[in-house]
C-alpha positions in Angstrom: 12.3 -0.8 -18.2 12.4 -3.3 -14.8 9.0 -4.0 -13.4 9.4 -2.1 -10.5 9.4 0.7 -12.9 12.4 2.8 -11.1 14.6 3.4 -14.1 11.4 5.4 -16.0 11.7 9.0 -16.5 9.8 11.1 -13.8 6.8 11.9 -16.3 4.2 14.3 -14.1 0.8 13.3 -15.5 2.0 9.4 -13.8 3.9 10.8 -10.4 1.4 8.8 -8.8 2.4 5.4 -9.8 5.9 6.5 -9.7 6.1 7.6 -6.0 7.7 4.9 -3.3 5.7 2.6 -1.5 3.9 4.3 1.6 3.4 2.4 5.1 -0.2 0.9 5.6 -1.8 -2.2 7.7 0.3 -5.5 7.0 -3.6 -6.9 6.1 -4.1 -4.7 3.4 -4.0 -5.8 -0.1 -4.2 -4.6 -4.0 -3.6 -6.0 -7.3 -0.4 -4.4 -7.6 1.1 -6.5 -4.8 1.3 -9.4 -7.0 3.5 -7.5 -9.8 5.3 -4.3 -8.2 8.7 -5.6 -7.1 9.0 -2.7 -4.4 5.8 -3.5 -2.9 5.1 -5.4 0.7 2.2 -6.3 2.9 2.4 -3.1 5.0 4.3 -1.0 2.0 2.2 -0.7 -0.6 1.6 2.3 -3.3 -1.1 4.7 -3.1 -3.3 4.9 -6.2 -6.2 6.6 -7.8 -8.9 3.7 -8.4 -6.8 1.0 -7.2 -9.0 -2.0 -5.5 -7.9 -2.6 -1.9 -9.5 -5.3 0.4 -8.7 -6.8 3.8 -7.0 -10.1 4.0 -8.4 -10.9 7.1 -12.5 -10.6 5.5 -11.3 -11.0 2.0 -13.8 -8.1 1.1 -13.4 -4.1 0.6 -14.1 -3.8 4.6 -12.1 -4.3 7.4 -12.8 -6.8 10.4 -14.0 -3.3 12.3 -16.7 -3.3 9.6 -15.4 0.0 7.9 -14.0 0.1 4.3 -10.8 0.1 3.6 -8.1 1.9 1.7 -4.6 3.1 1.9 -5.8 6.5 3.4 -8.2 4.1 6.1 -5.7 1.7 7.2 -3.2 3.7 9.0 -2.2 3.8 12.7 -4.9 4.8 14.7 -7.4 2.2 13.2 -8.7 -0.5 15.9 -8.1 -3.2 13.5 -4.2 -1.8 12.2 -1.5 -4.2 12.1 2.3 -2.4 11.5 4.0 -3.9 8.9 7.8 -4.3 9.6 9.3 -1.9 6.5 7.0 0.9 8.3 9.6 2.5 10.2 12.3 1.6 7.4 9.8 3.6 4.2 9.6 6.7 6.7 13.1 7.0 7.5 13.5 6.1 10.9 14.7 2.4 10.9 
């Protein structure tokens, strides 16, 4: 099995963790940043429980003082920054 965990069988009960990266503010951050291969500032995965913060406030809120998570830092938020493999994980690049 590689790290990145795309040779794994498609198991239903983990679809979650074994969907593709989804576009997000470059300033967001998780844990599995440091060990999915197929992860980016601005491309991360979206998961249950996962522990997001800011990287500008190193805390769990954004500069705009609201929290922050996948779902929170999209387009549309004063304080979103586009990563550059945003266009490229929709399909437009």
């Amino acid at each position: 099995m590689s790290r990145s965990g795309m040779d794994m069988e498609y198991d239903p009960e983990n679809a979650e963790a074994q969907a593709p990266p989804k576009p997000c503010c470059v300033n967001l951050r998780c844990k599995s940043l440091t060990y999915r291969e197929d992860e980016r500032p601005g491309l991360l995965h979206v998961e249950f429980g996962m522990g997001y913060w800011c990287c500008l406030t190193n805390t769990q809120s954004g500069p705009d003082g609201a929290l922050v998570n996948h779902a929170r830092c999209q387009q549309g938020r004063e304080c979103f920054k586009p990563g550059p493999f945003a266009e490229m994980a929709r399909g437009t690049a």
